[in-house]
C-alpha positions as CSV (number, residue, x, y, z in Angstrom):
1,X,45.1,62.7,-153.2
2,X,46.2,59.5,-155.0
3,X,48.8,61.7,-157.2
4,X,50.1,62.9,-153.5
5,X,49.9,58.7,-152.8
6,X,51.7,58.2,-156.1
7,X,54.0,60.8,-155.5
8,X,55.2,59.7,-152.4
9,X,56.0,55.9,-152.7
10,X,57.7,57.3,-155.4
11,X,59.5,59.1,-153.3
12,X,60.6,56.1,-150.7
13,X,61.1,54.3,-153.8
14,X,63.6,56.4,-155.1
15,X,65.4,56.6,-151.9
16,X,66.4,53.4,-152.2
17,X,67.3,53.2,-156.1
18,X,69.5,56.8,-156.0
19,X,72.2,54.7,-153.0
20,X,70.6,56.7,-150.2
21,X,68.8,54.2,-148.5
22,X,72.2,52.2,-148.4
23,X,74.7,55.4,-147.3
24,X,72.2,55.6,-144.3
25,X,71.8,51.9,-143.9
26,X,75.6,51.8,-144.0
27,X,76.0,54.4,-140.9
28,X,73.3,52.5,-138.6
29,X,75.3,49.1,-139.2
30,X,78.0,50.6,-138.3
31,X,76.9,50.8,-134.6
32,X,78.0,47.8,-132.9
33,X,75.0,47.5,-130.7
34,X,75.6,44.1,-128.6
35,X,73.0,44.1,-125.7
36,X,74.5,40.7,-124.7
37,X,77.9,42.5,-124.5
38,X,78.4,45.2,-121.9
39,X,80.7,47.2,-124.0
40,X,77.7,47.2,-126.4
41,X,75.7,49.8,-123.9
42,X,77.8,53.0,-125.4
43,X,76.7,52.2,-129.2
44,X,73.2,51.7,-128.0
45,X,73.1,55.2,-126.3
46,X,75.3,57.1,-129.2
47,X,72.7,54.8,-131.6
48,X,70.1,56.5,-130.3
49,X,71.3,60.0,-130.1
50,X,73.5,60.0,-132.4
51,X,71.8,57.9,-135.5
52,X,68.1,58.1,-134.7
53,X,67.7,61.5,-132.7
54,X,69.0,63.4,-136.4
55,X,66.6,61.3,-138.2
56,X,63.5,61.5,-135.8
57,X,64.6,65.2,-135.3
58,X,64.0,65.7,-139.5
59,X,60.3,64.7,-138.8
60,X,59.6,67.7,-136.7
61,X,59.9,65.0,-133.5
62,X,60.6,66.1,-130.0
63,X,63.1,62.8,-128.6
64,X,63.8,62.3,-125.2
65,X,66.1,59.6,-123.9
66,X,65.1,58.1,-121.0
67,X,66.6,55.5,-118.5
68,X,65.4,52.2,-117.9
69,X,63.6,52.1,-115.0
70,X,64.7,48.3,-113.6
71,X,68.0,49.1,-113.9
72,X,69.0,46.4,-116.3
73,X,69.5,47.1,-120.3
74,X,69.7,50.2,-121.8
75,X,68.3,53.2,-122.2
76,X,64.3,53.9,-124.3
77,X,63.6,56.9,-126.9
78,X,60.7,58.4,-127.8
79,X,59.9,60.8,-129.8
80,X,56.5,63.0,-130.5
81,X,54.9,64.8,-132.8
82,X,51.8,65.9,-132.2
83,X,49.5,67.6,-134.9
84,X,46.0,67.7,-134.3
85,X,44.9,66.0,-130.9
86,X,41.8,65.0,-133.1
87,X,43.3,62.9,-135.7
88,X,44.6,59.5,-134.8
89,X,48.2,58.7,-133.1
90,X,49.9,55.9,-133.9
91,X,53.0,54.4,-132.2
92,X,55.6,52.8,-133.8
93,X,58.0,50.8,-132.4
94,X,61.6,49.5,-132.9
95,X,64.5,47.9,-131.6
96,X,68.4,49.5,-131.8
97,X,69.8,46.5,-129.9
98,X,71.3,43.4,-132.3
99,X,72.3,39.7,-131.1
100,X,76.4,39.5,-131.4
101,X,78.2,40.4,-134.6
102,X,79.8,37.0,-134.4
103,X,82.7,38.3,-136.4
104,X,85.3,35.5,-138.2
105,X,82.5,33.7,-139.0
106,X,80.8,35.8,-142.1
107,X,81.1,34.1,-145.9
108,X,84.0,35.7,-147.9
109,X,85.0,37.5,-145.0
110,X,82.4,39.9,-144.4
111,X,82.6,42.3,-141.6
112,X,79.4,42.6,-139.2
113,X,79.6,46.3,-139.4
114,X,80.2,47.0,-142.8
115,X,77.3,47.0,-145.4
116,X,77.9,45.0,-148.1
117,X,76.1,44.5,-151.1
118,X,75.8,40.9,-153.2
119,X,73.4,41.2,-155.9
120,X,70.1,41.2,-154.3
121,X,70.8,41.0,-150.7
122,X,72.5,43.7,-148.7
123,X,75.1,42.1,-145.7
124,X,75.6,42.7,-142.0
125,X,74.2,43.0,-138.5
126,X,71.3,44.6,-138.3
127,X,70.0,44.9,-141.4
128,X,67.1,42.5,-141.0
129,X,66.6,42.9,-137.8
130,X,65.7,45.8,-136.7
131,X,67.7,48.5,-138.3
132,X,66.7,47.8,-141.9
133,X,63.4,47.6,-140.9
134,X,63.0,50.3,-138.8
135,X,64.4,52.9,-141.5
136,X,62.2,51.6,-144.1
137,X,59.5,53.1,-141.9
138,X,61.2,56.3,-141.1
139,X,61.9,56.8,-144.3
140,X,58.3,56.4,-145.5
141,X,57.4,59.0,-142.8
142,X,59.6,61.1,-144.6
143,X,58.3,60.6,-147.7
144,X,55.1,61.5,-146.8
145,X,56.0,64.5,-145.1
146,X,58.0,66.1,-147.5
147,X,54.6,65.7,-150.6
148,X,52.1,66.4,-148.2
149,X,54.2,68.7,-145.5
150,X,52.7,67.3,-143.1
151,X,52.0,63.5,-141.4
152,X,48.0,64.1,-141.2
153,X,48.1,62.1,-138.1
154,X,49.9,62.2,-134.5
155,X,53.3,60.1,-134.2
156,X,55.0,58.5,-131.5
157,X,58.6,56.2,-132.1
158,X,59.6,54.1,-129.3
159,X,62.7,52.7,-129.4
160,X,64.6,50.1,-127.1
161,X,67.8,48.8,-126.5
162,X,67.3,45.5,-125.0
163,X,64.5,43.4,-127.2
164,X,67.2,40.4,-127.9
165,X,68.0,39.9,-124.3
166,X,64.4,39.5,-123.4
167,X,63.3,43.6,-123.6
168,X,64.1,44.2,-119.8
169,X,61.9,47.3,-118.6
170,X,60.2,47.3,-121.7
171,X,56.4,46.5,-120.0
172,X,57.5,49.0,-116.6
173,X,58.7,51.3,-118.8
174,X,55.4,51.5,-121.2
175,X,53.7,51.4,-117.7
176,X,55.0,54.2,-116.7
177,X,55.0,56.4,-119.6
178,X,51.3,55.0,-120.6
179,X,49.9,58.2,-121.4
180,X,53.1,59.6,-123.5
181,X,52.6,56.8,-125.1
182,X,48.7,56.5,-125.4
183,X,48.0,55.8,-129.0
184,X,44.9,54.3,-131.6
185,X,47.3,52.0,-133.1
186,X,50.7,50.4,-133.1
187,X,52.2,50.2,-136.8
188,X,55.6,48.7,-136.9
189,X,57.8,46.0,-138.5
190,X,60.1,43.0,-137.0
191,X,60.3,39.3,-137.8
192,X,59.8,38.2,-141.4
193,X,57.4,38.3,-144.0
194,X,55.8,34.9,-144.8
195,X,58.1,34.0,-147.7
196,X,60.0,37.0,-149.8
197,X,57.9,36.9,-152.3
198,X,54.9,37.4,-150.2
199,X,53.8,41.1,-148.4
200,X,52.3,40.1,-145.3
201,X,50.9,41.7,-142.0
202,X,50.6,39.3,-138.5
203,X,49.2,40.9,-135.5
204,X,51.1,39.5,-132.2
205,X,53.3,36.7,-131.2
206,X,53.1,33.3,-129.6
207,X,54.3,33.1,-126.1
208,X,56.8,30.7,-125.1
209,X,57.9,29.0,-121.6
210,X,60.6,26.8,-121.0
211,X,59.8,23.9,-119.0
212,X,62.8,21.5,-116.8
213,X,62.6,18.3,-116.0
214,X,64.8,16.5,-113.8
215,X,64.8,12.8,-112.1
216,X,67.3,12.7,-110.1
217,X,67.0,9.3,-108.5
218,X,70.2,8.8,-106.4
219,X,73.7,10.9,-106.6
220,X,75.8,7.9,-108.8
221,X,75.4,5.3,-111.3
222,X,74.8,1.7,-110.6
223,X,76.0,-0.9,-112.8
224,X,73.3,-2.2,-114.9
225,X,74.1,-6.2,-114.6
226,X,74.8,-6.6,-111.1
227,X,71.4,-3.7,-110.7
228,X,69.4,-4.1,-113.3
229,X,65.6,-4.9,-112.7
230,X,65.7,-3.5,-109.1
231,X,67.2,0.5,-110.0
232,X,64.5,2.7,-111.4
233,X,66.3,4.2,-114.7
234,X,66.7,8.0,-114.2
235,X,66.8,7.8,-118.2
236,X,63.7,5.5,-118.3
237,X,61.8,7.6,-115.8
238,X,62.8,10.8,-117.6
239,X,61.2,9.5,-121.0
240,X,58.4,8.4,-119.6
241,X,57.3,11.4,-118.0
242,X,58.2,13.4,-121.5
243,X,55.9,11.0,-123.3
244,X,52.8,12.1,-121.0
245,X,53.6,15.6,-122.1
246,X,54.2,15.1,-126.0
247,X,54.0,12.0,-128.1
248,X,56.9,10.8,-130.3
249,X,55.2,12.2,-133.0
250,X,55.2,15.5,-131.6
251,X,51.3,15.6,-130.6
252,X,50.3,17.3,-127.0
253,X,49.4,14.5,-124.4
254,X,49.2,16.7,-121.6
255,X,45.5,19.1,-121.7
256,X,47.5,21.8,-119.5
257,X,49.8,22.1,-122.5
258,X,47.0,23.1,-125.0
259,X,45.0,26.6,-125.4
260,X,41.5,26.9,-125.2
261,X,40.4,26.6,-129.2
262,X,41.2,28.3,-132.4
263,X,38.7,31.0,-133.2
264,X,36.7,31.1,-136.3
265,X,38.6,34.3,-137.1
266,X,42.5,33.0,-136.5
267,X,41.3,29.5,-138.6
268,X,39.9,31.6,-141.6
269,X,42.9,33.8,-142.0
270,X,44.9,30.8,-141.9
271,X,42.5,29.2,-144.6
272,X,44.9,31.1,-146.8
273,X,48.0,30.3,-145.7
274,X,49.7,27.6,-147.6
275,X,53.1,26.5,-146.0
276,X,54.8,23.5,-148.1
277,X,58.8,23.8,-147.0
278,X,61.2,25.6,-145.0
279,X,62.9,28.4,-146.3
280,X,66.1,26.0,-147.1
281,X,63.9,24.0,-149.1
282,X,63.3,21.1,-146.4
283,X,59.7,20.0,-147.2
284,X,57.6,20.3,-143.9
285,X,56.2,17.0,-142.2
286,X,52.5,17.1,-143.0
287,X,52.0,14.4,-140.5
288,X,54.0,15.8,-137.4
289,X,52.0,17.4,-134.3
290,X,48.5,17.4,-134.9
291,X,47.7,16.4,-138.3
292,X,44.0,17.1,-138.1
293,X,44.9,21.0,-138.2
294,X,46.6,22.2,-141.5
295,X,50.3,23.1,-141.1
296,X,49.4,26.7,-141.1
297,X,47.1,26.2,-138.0
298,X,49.9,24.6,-136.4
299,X,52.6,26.8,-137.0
300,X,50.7,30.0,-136.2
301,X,47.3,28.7,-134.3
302,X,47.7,26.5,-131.7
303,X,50.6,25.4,-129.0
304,X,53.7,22.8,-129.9
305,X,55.7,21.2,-127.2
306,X,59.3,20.6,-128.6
307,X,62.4,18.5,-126.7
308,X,65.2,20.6,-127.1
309,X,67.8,19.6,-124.4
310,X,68.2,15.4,-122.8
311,X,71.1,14.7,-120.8
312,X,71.6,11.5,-119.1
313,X,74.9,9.3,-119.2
314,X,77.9,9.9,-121.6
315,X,76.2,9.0,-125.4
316,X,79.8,9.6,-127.0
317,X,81.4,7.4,-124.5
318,X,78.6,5.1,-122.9
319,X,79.0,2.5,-119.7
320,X,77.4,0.0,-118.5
321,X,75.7,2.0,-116.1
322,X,72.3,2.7,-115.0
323,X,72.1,6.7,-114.6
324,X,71.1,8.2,-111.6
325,X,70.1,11.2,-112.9
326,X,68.1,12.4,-116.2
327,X,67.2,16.1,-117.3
328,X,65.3,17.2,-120.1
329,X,64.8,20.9,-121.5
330,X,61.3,21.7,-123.5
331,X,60.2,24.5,-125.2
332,X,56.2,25.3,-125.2
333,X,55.4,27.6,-128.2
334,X,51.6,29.1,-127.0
335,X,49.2,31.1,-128.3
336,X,46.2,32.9,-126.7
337,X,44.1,31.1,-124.6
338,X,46.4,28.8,-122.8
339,X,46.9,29.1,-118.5
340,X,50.3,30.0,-118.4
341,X,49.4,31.4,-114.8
342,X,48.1,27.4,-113.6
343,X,50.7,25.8,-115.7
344,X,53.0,25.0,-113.1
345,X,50.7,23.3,-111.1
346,X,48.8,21.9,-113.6
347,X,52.0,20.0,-115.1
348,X,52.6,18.7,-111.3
349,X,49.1,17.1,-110.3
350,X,49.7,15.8,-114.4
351,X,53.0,14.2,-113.9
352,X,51.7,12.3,-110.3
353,X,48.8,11.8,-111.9
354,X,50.4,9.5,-114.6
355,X,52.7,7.9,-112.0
356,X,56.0,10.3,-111.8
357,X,55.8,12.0,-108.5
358,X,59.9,11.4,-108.5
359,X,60.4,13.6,-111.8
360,X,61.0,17.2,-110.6
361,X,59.3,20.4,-113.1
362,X,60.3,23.8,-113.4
363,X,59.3,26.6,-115.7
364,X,62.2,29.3,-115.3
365,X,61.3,31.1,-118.2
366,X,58.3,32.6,-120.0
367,X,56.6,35.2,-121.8
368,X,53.2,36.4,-122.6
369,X,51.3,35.2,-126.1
370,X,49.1,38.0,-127.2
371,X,47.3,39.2,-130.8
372,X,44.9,41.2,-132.5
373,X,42.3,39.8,-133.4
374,X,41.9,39.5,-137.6
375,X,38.4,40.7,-138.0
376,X,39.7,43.9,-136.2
377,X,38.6,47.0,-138.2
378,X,42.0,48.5,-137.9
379,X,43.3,45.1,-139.9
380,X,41.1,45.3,-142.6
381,X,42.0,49.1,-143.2
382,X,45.7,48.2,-142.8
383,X,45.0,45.2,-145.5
384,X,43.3,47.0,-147.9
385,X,46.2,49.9,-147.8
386,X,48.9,47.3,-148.7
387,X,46.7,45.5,-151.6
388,X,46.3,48.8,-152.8
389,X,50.1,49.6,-153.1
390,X,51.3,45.8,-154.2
391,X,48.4,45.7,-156.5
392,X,47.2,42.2,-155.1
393,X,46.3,40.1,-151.9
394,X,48.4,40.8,-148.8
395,X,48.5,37.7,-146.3
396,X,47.0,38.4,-142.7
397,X,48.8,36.1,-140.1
398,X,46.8,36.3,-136.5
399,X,50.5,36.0,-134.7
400,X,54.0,35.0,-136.0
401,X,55.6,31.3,-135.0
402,X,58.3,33.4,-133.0
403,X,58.5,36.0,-130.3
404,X,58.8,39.8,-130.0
405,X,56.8,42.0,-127.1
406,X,53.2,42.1,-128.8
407,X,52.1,41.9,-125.5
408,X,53.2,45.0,-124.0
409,X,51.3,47.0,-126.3
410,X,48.2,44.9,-126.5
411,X,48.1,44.2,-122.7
412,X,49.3,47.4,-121.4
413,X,48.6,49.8,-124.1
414,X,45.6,48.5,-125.1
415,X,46.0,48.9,-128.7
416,X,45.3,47.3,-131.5
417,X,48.4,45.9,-133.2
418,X,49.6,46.3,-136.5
419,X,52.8,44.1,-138.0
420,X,54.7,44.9,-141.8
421,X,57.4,43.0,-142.1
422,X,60.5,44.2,-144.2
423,X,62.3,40.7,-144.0
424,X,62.1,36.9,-145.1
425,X,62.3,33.8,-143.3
426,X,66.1,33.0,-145.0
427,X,67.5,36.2,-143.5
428,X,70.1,34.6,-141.3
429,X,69.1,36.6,-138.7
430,X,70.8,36.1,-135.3
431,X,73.3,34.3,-138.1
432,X,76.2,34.7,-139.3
433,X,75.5,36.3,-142.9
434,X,72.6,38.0,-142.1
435,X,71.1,40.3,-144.9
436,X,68.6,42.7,-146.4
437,X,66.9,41.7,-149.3
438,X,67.1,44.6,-151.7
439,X,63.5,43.5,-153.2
440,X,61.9,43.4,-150.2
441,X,63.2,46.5,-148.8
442,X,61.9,48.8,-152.2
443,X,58.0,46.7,-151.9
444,X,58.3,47.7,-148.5
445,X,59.1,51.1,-148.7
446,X,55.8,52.0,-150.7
447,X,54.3,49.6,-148.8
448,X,54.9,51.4,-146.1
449,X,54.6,55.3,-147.3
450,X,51.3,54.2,-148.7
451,X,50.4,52.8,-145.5
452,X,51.6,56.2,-143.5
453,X,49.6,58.4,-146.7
454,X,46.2,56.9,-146.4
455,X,46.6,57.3,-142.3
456,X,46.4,61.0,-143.3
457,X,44.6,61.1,-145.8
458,X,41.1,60.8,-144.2
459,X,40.2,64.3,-145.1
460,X,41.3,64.1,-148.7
461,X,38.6,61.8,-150.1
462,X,40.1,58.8,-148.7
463,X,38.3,55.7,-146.2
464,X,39.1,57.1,-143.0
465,X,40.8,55.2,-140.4
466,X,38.8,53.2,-138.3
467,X,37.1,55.1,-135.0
468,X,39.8,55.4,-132.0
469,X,40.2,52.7,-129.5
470,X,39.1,52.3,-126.0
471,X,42.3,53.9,-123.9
């Protein structure tokens, strides 16, 4: 068993050393898969056939395309195989879809489309995020099946086309297909690791909402000597009501804004998690938000409230004028535990409460925080797989800082969820420049085809998997 282990992360490993890895690579890039554009809907649907269905087809997969049942974004694939009914399924998961290729805009004068290879980091759309990371995994499954000739497990790949415009359908469709898609575990890879240099597992996402304010006090501007004293600011007003929501050192005022506590399990994963600068070298500000929580907690355990938008009067070209109207723009980063559902009228009877019944709130926009928790038995078997293959500690993050639809498979599925990320936090995705870093890509390929072996290799002498979950 561990010379079939050995044999096949040797295998993935050598995929990427012999120029395979990027020939393939090359051919998925090549797909200009926009979601945002409409012209992008054709790649997406020849991406799926005509890319993935060869691929998944190699792995002794059934695929069937399917449409997406609200009618906006493209189309979902899955794709089955099915070996023994009593050995586990997992479900992985992936997105074909990319954020534009921003073209003109690429150092040296790199095309979007076109792989391109600068020392350590491989260049173009996609690569990062998801396509890279997505045939790291199917490439490990291939790995696997060619030593062993067989998986050892059951497999099911779903694929969208829609995650960077908000994965429309995604949650109706998984509803709808639940028991095609009924699984013991989700293993798959999106958003970065914690730094390169560090192989990493998190197990959800933090939810965000975006909340509007607005004063608008009267329909012009009043001039600020002859009205001064006796005109409520709209500008003022506007501040005022921020600063009951979140201080000017970034710290929650408002208790609708904040989740319920951080478990004992989320703080002592994060007990090992040391953050001391952004990935361009920026050194963090220890004392921003809450500073009795470590910058780990903060980033990855608990809620932040951040000002993103303020618009009031003409600050390139300002009058003596009092405005009449203010609007502000914030971002709530959440994890699990907060009321998303009471928000909105919590953050009303807060704001009158504090003296701004005149300061209008909306939340257009949110989506759902969800995680498994660390102490989950499926996470500790996942954990030790990886140590095993890096030969050293992986780091566990309960959730990422970010967004990706966790939720739909936790809250729908009702799986436990497994993340391995195959990128870094400097990998310009959704950038111009965005790249692959060739490193990361070969750790994650045995990562990854260890990971895939040991889910198979229950009968061979190996831990077995943890017991199926509750469907």
């Amino acid at each position: 068993m561990d010379l079939d282990r050995t044999t096949a992360t040797a295998a993935a490993r050598e995929y990427l050393d012999s120029g395979a890895f990027f020939a393939e690579l090359s051919g998925l890039v090549a797909y200009p898969t926009e979601s945002r554009r409409p012209e992008g809907g054709v790649a997406l649907k020849a991406y799926l056939c005509d890319a993935l269905g060869p691929i998944l087809e190699e792995l002794g997969c059934t695929v069937t395309l399917a449409a997406n049942p609200v009618g906006v974004g493209g189309p979902f694939l899955i794709a089955t195989r099915v070996e023994d009914e009593q050995r586990p399924t997992v479900v992985c998961y992936g997105h074909a879809d990319v954020v534009d290729g921003q073209a003109g805009r690429w150092g040296d004068g790199r095309d979007p489309w076109t792989l391109t290879a600068v020392g350590d980091r491989w260049y173009g759309r996609g690569t990062a995020d998801n396509k890279g990371q997505h045939l790291i995994n199917l490439a490990a499954l291939r790995a696997v099946l060619a030593v062993r000739g067989r998986l050892g497990f059951n497999l099911t790949m779903l694929f969208e086309t829609g995650e960077e415009i908000g994965s429309p359908g995604l949650a109706e469709f998984v509803r709808a297909h639940r028991d095609e898609l009924r699984a013991d575990v989700l293993i798959a890879s999106d958003g970065p690791r914690l730094t390169a240099s560090t192989p990493t597992l998190f197990l959800g996402a933090r939810g965000g909402a975006t909340i509007e304010l607005d004063a608008d006090l009267r329909p012009a501007d009043h001039h600020s000597g002859n009205w001064g004293g006796v005109l409520r600011n709209a500008a003022t007003t506007l501040t005022g009501a921020v600063g009951t929501l979140v201080d000017g050192h970034g710290g929650i005022t408002c208790p609708a804004l904040l989740p319920e506590r951080l478990p004992d399990s989320v703080r002592t994963a994060l007990s090992r998690v040391h953050i001391a600068a952004c990935p361009d070298g920026e050194a963090i500000d220890t004392a921003w938000a809450d500073p009795a929580l470590t910058p780990a907690e903060r980033l990855y355990g608990w809620n932040t409230v951040e000002v993103i938008a303020l618009d009031a009067g003409n600050a390139a070209a300002p009058v003596n004028a009092i405005p009449g109207r203010a609007r502000a723009v914030l971002q709530l980063r959440f994890v699990v535990g907060t009321d998303l559902d009471g928000m909105a009228r919590s953050l009303r009877a807060h704001l009158d409460a504090q003296g701004y019944p005149m300061v209008g709130v909306r939340i257009p926009q949110t989506f759902p925080a969800s995680r498994t928790d660390p102490d989950h038995p499926w996470v500790h078997w996942a954990a030790a797989s990886l140590e095993r293959s890096v030969g050293g500690p992986v780091t566990v993050l309960p959730n990422i800082g970010g967004s990706l639809p966790n939720h739909v498979f936790t809250d729908i599925l009702r799986v436990p969820t497994i993340w391995m990320p195959h990128s870094y936090p400097g990998c310009r995705q959704h950038a111009p420049d965005e790249h692959l870093l060739v490193s990361v890509a070969r750790q994650g390929l045995e990562m990854a085809a260890g990971l895939f072996h040991d889910l198979g290799a229950a009968d061979e002498g190996s831990a077995p998997p943890p017991p199926a979950s509750p469907q």
